[in-house]
C-alpha positions in Angstrom: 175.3 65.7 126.6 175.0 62.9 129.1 177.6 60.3 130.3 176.8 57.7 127.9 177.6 55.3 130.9 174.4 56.6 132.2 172.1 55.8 129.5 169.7 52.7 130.9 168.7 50.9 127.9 164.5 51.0 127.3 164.2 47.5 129.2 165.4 49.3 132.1 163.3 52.0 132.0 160.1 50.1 131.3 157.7 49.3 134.3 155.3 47.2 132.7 151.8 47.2 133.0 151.1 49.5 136.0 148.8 52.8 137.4 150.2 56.3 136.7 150.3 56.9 140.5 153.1 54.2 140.9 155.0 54.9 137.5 155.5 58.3 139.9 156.4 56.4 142.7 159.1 54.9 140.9 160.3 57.8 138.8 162.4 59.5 141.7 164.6 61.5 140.8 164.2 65.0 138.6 165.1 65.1 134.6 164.5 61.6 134.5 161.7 59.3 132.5 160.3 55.3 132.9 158.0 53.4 130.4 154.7 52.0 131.6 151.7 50.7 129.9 149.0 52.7 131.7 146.4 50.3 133.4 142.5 51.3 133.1 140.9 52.4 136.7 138.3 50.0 136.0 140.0 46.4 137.9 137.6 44.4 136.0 138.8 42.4 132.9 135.4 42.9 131.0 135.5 46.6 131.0 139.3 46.0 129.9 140.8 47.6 126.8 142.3 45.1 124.4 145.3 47.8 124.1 146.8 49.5 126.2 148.4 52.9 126.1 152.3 53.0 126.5 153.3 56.4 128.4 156.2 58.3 129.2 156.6 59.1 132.9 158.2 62.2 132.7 159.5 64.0 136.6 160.7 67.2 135.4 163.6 69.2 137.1 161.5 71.2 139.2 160.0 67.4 140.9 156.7 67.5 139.1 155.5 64.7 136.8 154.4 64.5 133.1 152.1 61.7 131.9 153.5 61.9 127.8 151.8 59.2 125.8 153.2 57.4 122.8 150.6 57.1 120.4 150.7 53.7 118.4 153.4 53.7 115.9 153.2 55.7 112.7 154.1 53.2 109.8 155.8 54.9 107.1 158.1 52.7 104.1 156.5 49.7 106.1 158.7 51.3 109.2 157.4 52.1 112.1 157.9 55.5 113.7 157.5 56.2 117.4 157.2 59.9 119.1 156.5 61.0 121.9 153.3 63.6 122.3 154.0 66.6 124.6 152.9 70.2 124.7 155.7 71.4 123.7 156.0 74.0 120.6 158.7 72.0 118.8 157.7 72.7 115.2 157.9 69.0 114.1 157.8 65.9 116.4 161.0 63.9 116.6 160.6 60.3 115.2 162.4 57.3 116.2 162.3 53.8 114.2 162.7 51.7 117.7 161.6 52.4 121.7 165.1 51.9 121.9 166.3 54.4 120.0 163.8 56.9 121.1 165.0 56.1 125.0 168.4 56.8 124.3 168.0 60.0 123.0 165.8 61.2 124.9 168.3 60.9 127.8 171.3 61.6 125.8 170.3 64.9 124.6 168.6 67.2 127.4 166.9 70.6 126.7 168.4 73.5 128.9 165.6 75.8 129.7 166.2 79.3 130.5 163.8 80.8 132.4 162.5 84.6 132.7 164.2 84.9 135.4 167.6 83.4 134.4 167.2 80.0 135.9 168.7 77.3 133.6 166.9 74.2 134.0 167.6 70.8 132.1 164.7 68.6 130.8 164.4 65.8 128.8 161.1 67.0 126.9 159.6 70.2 126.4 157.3 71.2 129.0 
């Protein structure tokens, strides 16, 4: 488990409206994640989309990165349920009723990996 002191809340970790190439540039060091709202390629408004998709920038322990979308919110009870969608073959995604909560967690509770080989790696998401 993490050092709760070093949980950034999901403000902190959200870059705003931004290209995927600098949510990387800003995602420095390994086993760690920011929040961006992916901008189109196209730079003119007209060809805009009205919504735009909020993405996890995942850099995983071994430095490379992980574009993980969150797909709109599932509503459910009149709740809404965020995940995050990754490759991953957890049986059943994990659901989270706030960004907030979904952040925290995500940094609170790591993965350790063991590879074939022996290595143990920690990520945040599987991968």
């Amino acid at each position: 488990m993490t050092n709760l002191n070093d949980i950034g809340s999901a403000s902190d970790l959200y870059l705003g409206a931004i290209a995927s190439h600098k949510a990387e540039r800003e995602t420095r060091k390994r086993s760690t994640f920011k929040l961006y709202h992916k901008m189109p390629r196209s730079s003119t408004l007209e060809k805009m989309d009205s919504i735009l998709q909020l993405i996890v920038c995942y850099r995983t322990s071994r430095g490379n990165y992980r574009s993980l979308p969150l797909p709109l919110p599932l509503i459910f009870d009149l709740s809404h349920l965020f995940e995050v969608e990754h490759n991953g073959d957890v049986e059943a995604p994990m659901l989270f009723d706030s960004i907030e909560r979904l952040t925290r967690y995500y940094q609170a509770y790591p993965l350790i990996e063991v590879k074939p080989d022996g290595e143990a790696c920690i990520e945040l998401f599987p991968i």
